[in-house]
C-alpha positions in Angstrom: -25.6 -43.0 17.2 -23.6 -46.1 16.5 -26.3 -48.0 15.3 -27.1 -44.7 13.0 -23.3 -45.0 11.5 -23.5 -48.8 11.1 -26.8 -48.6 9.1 -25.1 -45.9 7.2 -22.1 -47.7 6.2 -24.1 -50.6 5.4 -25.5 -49.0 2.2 -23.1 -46.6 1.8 -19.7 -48.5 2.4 -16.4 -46.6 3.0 -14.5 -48.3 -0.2 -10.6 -48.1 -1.1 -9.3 -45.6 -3.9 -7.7 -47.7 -5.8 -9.1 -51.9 -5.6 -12.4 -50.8 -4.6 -13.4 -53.4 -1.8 -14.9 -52.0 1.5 -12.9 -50.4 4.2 -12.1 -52.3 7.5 -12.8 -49.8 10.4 -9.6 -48.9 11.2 -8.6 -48.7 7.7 -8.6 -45.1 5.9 -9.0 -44.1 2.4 -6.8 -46.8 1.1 -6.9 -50.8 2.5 -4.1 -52.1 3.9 -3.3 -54.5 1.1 -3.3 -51.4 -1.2 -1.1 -49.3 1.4 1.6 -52.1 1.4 1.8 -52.2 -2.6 2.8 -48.5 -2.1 5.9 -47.7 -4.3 7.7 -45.6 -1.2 10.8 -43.9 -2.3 12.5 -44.4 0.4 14.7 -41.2 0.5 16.8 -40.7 3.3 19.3 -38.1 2.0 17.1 -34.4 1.6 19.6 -32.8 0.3 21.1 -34.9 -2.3 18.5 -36.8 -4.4 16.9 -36.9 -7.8 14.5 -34.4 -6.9 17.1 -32.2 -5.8 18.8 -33.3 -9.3 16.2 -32.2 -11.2 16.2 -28.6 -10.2 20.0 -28.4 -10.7 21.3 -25.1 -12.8 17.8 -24.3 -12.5 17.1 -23.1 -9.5 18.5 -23.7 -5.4 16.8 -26.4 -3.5 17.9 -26.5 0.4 15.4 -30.0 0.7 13.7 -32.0 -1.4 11.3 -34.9 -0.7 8.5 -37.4 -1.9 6.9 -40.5 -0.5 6.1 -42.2 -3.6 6.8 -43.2 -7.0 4.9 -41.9 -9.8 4.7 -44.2 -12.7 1.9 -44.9 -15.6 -0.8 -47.9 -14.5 0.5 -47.9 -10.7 -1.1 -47.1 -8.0 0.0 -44.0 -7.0 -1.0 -42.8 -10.1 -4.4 -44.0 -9.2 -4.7 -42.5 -6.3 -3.2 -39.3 -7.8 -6.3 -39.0 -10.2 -8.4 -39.8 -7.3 -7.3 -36.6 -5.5 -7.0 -34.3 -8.5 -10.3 -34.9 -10.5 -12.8 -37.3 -8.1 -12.8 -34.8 -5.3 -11.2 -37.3 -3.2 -9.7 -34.7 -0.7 -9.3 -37.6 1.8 -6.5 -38.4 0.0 -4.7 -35.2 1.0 -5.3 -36.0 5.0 -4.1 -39.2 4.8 -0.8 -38.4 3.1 -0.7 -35.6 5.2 -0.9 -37.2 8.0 1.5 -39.8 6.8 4.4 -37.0 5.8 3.4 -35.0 9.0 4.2 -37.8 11.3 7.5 -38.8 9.0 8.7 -35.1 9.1 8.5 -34.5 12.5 9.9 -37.7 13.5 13.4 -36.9 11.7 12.8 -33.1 12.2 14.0 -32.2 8.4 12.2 -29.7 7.8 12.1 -28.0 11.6 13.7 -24.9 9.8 11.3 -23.8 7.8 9.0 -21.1 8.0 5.6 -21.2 6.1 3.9 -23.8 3.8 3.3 -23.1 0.5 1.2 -25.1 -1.9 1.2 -24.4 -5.7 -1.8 -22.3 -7.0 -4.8 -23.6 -9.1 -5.4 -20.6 -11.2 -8.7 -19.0 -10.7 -10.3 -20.5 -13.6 -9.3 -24.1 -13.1 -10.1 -23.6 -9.1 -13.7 -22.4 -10.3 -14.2 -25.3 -12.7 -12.7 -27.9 -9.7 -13.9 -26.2 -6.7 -10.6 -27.0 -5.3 -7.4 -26.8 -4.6 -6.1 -30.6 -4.7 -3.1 -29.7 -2.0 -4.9 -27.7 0.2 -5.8 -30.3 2.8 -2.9 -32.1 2.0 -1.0 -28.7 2.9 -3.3 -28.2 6.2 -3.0 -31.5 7.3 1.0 -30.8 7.0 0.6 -27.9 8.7 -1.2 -29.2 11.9 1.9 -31.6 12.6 4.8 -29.8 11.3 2.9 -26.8 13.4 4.0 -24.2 10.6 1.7 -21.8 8.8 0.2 -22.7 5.8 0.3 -19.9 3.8 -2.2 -19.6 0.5 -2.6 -16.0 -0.7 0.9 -15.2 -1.3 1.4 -16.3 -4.5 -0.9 -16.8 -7.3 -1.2 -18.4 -10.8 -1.8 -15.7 -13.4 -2.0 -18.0 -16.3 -4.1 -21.0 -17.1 -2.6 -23.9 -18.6 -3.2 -27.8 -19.4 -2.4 -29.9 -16.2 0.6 -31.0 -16.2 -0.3 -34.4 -15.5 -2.3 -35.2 -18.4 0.2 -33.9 -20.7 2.9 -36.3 -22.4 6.6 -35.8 -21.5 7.5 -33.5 -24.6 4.6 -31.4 -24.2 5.9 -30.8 -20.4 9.2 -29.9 -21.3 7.4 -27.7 -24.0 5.6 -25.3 -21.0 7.5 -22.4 -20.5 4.4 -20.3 -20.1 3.4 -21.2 -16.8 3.5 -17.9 -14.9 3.1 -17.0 -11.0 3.8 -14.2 -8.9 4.3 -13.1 -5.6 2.0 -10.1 -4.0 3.9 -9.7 -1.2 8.0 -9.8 -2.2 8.8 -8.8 1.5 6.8 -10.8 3.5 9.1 -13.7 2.1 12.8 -11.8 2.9 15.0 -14.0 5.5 12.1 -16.8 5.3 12.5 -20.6 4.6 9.9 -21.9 2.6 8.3 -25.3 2.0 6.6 -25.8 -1.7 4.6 -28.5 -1.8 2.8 -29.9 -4.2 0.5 -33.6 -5.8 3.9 -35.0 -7.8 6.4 -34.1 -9.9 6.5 -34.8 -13.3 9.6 -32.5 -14.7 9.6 -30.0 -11.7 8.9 -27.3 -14.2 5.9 -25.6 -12.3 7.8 -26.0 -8.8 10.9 -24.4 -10.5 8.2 -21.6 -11.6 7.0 -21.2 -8.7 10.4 -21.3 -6.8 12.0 -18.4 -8.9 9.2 -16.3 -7.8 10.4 -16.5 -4.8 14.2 -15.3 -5.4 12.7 -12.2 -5.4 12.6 -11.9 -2.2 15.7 -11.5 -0.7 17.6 -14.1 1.0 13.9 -16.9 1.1 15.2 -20.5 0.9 13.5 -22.9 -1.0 12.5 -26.7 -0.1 10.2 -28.6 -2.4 8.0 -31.8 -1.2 5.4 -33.4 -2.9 3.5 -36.9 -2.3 4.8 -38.3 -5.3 8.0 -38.2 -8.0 8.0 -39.2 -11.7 11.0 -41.3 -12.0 
């Protein structure tokens, strides 16, 4: 079987996401040179940060976290793309795996109750055969050993992503719609919204209004990356 895997590998090499050279074997998605160019954010205040700053007036964030900067040409935006139009899903499990182990190491997020990942809308889910967050989400789920929780709330409108949009269109997006199908399965909960990055937290702050109607759900927001 080993000899099976090594021929594999031979003409089909396990490569990096973002330089492109072949994979050590106990590297992962990403080579280690890669890993340690990471822009980590180093956040070590959930409650007061600029996450949580952009969602003031807005809406009521308990927590807020991400791992990495987002910025135009680096490489989390690389990897980013990777994960949301190459069907690089791997991507997902290795951040998940990442946050998992952060998160239950300094127990921030012990409190909450479900996971929540933002919605594809069915068309855009159709035409990507995905959900970019999902195995990020799962992965999340099978450290932080809280349900991961998918057919709660939906998208019911289809929009541009958000990534590939320039700043002023974002701010521009007011039509981004979702909705809860069950208000009371939320009531007394803490939820965890998690999504790819955040650009101008406009479909997170969507998403987390949804959920006021249900009475007395908390709201924490984490996402792999953060657009500075």
């Amino acid at each position: 079987m080993n000899l099976l895997n090594d021929l594999f590998h031979l003409f089909y090499p396990n490569l990096c996401a973002t330089c492109h050279q072949q994979l050590l074997q106990n590297e992962f998605v990403i080579c280690t040179i890669c890993r340690h160019d990471l822009p980590l954010t180093h956040i070590t205040d959930f409650t007061q940060n600029k996450i949580i700053d952009a969602f003031y007036g807005k809406v009521i964030i308990e927590k807020a976290f991400a791992l990495l900067f987002y910025r135009k040409n680096n490489i989390t935006k690389k990897l980013i793309e990777e994960l949301k139009y190459k069907g690089n899903e791997e991507i997902g499990i290795l951040f998940g795996d990442w946050l998992g182990e952060l998160l239950k190491e300094n127990k921030e997020f012990n409190d909450i109750d479900y996971i929540i990942p933002v919605p594809l809308h069915k068309k855009r889910l159709k035409e990507r055969g995905y959900n970019q967050v999902t195995k990020f989400g799962q992965t999340l789920s099978n450290h932080l050993k809280k349900p991961l929780v998918e057919n709660k709330l939906i998208r019911v409108s289809a929009t541009k992503t958000q990534t590939l949009k320039t700043r002023f269109e974002r701010f521009r997006n007011n039509d981004t719609k979702f909705l809860l199908t069950d208000i009371d399965f939320f009531k007394n909960k803490h939820i965890l919204l998690i999504d790819d990055v955040i650009t101008t937290g406009a479909t997170l702050e969507a998403c987390a209004k949804e959920f006021l109607n249900s009475k007395d759900c908390k709201i924490s927001v984490l996402t792999i990356a953060y657009t500075e």
